[in-house]
VEXDREN-2710 file (C-alpha; in Angstrom, 1 decimal):
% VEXDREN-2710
k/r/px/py/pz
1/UNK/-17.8/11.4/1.5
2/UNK/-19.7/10.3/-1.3
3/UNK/-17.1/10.9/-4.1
4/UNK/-14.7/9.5/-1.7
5/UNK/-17.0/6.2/-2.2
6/UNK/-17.7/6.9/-5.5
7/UNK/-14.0/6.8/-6.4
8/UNK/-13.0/4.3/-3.8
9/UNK/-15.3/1.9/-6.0
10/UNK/-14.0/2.8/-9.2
11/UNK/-10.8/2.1/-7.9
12/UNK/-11.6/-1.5/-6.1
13/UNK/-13.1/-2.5/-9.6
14/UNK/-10.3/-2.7/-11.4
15/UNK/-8.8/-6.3/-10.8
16/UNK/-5.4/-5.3/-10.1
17/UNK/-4.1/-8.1/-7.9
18/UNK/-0.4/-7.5/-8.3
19/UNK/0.2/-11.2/-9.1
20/UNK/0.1/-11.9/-12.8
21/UNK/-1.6/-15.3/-12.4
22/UNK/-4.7/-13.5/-10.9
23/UNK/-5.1/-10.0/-13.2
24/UNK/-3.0/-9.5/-16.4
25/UNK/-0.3/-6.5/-16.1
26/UNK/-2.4/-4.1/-18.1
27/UNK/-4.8/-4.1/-15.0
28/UNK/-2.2/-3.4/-12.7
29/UNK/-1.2/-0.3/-15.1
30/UNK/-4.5/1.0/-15.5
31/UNK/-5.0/0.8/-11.8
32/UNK/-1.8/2.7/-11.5
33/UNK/-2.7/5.7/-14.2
34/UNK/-6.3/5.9/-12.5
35/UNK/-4.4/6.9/-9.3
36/UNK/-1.7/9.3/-11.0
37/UNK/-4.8/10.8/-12.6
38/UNK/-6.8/11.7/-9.4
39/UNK/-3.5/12.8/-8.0
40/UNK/-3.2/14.9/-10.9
41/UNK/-6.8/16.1/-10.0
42/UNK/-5.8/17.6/-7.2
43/UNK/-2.9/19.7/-7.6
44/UNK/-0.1/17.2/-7.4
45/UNK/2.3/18.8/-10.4
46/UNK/4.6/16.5/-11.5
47/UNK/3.0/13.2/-11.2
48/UNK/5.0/10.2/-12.6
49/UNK/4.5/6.0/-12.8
50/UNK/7.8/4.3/-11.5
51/UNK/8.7/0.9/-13.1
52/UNK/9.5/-1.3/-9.8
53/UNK/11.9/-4.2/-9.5
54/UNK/8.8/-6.3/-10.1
55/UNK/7.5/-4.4/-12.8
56/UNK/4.8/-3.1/-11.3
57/UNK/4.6/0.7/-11.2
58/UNK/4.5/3.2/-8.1
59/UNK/2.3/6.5/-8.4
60/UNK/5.1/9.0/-7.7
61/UNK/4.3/12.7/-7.2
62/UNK/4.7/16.1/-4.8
63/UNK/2.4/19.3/-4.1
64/UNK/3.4/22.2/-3.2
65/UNK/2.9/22.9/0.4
66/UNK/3.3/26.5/2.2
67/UNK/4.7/24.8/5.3
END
């Protein structure tokens, strides 16, 4: 639990308000790499940012799962 906190407030610090009047859209894309990275961290192989219609970008990614 606490790296889950520890992390959680990494994450919540950046100010990544998807709205470009309220964080500039370099915060929005560091927020986005810090999640691909800690995805990355735990085994997800091919993990990918996704421009989105409002260019924002979606963490994209699979593990492989025995089931």
């Amino acid at each position: 639990m606490p790296q889950a906190r520890e992390e959680l407030s990494e994450l919540v610090a950046i100010p990544s308000v998807a709205d470009a009047r309220l964080s500039p859209p370099s915060e929005f894309a560091r927020a986005a790499r810090w999640v691909a990275d800690r995805f990355a961290g735990v085994g997800f192989d091919d993990v990918d940012l996704v421009e989105t219609t409002d260019s924002s970008a979606a963490v994209v990614g699979s593990r492989p799962s025995g089931d």
